[in-house]
C-alpha positions in Angstrom: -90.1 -23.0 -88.0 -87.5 -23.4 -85.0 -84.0 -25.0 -85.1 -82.3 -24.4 -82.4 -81.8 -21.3 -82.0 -82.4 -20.4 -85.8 -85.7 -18.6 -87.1 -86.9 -19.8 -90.2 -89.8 -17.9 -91.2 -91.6 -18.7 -94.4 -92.7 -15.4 -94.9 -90.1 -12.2 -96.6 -89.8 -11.1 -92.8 -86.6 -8.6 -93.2 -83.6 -9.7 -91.2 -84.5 -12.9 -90.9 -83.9 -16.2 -93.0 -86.6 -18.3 -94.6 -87.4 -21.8 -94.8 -85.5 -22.0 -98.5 -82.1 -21.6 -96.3 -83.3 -24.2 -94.1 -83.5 -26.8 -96.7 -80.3 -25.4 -97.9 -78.8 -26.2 -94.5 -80.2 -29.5 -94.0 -77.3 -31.3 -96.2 -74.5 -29.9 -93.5 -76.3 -31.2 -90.5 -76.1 -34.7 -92.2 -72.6 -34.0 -92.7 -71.7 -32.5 -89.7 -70.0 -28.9 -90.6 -73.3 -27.8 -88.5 -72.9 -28.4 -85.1 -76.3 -29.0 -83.4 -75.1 -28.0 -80.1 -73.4 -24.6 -81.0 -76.7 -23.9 -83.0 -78.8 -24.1 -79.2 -76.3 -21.5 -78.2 -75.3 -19.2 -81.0 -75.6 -15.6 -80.9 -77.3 -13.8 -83.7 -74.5 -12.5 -86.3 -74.8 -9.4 -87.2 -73.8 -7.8 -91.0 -72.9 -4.8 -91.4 -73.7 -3.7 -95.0 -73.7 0.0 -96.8 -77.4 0.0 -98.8 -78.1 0.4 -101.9 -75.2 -1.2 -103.5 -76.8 -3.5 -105.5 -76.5 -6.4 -106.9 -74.0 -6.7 -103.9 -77.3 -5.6 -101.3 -80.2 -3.4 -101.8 -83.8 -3.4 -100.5 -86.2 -5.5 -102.7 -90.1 -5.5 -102.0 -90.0 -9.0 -100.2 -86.8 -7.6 -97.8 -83.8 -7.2 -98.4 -81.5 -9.2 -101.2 -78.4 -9.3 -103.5 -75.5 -11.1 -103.2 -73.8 -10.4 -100.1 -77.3 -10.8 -98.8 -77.5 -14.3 -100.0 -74.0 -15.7 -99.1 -74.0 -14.4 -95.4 -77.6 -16.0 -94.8 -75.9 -19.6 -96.4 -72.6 -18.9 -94.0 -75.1 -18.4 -91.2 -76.7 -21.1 -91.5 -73.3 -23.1 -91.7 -72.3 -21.4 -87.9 -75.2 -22.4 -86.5 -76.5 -18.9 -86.2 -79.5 -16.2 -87.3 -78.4 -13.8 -89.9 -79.3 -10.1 -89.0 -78.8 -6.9 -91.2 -77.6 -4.2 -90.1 -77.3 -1.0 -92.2 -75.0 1.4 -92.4 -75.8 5.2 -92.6 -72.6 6.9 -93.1 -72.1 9.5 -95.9 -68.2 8.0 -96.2 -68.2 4.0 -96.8 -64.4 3.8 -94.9 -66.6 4.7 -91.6 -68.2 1.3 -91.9 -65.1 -0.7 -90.3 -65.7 1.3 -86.9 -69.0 -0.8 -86.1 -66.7 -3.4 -85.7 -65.0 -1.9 -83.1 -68.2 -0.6 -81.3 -69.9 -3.7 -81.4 -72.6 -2.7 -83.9 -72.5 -6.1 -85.9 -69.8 -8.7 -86.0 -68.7 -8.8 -89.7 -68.7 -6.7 -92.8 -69.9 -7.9 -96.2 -71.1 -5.4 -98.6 -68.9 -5.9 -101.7 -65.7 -4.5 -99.8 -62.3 -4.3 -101.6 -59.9 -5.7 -99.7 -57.0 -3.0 -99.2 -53.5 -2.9 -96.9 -55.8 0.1 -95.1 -58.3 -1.0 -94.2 -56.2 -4.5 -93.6 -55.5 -2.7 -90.4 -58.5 -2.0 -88.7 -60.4 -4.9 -89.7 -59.5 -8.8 -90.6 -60.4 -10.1 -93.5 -61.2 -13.6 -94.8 -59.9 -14.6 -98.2 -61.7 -12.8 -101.2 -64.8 -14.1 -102.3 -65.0 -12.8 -105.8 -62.8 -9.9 -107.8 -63.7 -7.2 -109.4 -62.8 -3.7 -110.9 -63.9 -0.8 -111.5 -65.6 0.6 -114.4 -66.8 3.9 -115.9 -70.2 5.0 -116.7 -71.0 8.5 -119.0 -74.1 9.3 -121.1 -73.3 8.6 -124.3 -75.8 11.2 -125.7 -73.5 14.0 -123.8 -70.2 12.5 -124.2 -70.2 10.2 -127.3 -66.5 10.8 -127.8 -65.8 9.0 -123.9 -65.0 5.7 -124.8 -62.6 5.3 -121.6 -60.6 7.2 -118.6 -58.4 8.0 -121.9 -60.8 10.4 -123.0 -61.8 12.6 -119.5 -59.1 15.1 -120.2 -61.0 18.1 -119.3 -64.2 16.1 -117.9 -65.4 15.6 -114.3 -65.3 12.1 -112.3 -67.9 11.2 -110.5 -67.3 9.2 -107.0 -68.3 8.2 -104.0 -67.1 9.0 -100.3 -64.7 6.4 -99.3 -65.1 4.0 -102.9 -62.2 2.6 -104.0 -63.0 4.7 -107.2 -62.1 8.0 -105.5 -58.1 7.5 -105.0 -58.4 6.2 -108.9 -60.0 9.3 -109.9 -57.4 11.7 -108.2 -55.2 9.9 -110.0 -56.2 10.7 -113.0 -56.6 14.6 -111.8 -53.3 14.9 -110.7 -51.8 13.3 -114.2 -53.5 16.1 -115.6 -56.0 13.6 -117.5 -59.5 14.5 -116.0 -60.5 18.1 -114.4 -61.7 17.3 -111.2 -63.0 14.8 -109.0 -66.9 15.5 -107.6 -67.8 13.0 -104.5 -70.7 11.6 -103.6 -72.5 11.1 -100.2 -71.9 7.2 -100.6 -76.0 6.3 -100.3 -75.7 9.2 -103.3 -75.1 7.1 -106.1 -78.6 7.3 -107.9 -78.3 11.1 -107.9 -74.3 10.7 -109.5 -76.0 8.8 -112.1 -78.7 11.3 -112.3 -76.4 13.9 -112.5 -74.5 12.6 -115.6 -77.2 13.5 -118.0 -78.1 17.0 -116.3 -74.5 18.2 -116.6 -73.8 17.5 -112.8 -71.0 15.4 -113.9 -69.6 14.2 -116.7 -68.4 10.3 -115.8 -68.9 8.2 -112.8 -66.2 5.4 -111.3 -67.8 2.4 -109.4 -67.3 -1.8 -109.6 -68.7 -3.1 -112.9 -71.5 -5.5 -111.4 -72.8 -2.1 -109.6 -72.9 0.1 -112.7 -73.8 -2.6 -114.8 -77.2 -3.3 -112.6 -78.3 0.6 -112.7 -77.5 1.2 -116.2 -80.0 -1.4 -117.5 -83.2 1.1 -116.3 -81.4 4.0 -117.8 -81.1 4.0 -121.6 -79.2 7.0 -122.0 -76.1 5.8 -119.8 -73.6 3.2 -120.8 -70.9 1.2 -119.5 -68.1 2.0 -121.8 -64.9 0.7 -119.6 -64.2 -2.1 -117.4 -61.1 -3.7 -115.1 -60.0 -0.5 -114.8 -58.7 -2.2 -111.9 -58.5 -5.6 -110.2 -59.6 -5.8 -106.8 -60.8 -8.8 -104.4 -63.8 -8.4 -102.1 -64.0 -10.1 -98.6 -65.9 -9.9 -95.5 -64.3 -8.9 -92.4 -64.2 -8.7 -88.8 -62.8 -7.0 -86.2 -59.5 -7.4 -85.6 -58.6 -10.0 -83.3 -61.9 -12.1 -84.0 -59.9 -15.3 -84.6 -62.6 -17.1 -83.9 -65.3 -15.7 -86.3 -62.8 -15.0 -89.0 -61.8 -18.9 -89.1 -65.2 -20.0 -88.9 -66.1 -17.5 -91.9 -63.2 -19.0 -93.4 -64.1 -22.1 -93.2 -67.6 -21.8 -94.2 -66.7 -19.7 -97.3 -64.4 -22.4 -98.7 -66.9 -25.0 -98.0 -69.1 -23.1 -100.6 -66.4 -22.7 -102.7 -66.1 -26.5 -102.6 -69.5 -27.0 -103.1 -70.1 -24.6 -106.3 -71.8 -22.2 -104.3 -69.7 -19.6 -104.3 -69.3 -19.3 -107.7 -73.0 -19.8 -108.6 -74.2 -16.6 -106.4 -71.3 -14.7 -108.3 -73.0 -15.8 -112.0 -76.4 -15.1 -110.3 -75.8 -11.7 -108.7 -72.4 -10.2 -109.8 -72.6 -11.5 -113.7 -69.5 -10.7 -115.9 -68.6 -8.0 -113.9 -66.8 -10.0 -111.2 -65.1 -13.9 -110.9 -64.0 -16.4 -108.7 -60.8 -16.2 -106.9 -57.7 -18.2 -108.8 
């Protein structure tokens, strides 16, 4: 199905949308926060995400899904425009941000902390959910760990360019954990991995991440979270007023709605809330 210049394919066609977000959009033609005109014209946008972070994104059987997944295909639909994924494949998740500059995709959503760094090479919109970090051990190994209060001695696990890592040192240079051990960032399964074979001995990442891999592995557990508070927002390039604003605008439109906060329950679960 055409509209405009939006494909809506029934099928799970990756990097497309399907007729569910059509129906979804229909409401905001009606209302007029679609404009019909803009939607004959609209360029594809682009999303730069770094996969697998799920829930945030990941590659499911039918294509790929999650919750930034899910909210940039509604705020697509919303400017009048196809959504388009397109992965990142960097070992350090800060090297994301230069795609904006290079023209690789328009915007970034894939469950990125908002920080003053990286506030100046990339605009971002208001947060969409927060979040913290939370900390992950095999209890069989370490049934003593009950918190970054009892690493003294013990390895951190982290990955390349996470907001976990400058937590982590931290905590090395207060003398209260060993050492720091990072992670190629698509590396997480084999951090996890390593925290039963001795690689490591505790791994840092957001709660609604750790939270989603620990419930296939039986012998790992969750035993602290809000280690931190941290709010996640797209971005764009710097300079994009236009996109930013219309992101903006899209974003508290589903905030309005109940959206917003539905996709966080859905996807993200305890581990993350709405914005005050």
């Amino acid at each position: 199905m055409m509209l405009g210049s939006i494909s809506f394919l029934d099928g799970p066609v990756k990097g497309f949308m399907r007729r569910r977000d059509l129906l979804a959009a229909l409401p905001l033609f009606a209302t007029g926060l679609l404009n019909q005109s803009v939607a004959r014209t609209a360029p594809v946008l682009r999303v730069g995400a770094a996969l697998p972070d799920p829930p945030f994104e990941f590659n499911a059987k039918d294509g790929p899904a999650g919750f930034d997944i899910t909210l940039m295909q509604r705020i697509a639909v919303m400017l009048g425009r196809e959504w388009q994924l397109v992965p990142y494949r960097g070992t350090d998740f800060n090297g994301i941000f230069a795609g904006l500059d290079d023209g690789s995709y328009d915007c970034v959503a894939s469950g990125t902390t908002i920080t003053p760094g990286r506030s100046k090479i990339a605009d971002f919109c208001p947060p969409y959910a927060v979040s913290g970090q939370s900390l992950v051990v095999d209890v069989g190994r370490h049934p003593n760990v009950h918190g970054i209060g009892n690493l003294k001695g013990l390895v951190i696990g982290v990955q390349k360019g996470n907001t976990s890592q400058p937590v982590a040192d931290k905590l090395v240079a207060e003398h209260r954990a060993a050492r720091v051990l990072v992670y190629a960032y698509d590396e997480i399964e084999k951090a996890l991995d390593d925290l039963s074979t001795g690689g490591c001995d505790a791994f840092m990442k957001l709660a609604p991440v750790t939270a989603w891999f620990v419930r296939d592995r039986p012998k790992l557990r969750v035993v602290e979270t809000g280690i931190t508070v941290e709010r996640l927002g797209i971005c764009v390039g710097k300079g994009n007023t236009q996109l930013h604003n219309a992101i903006t605008k899209a974003q508290a439109a589903l905030v309005v709605d109940g959206t917003l906060a539905a996709l966080i329950k859905q996807w993200l679960g305890v581990g993350a809330t709405l914005p005050a």
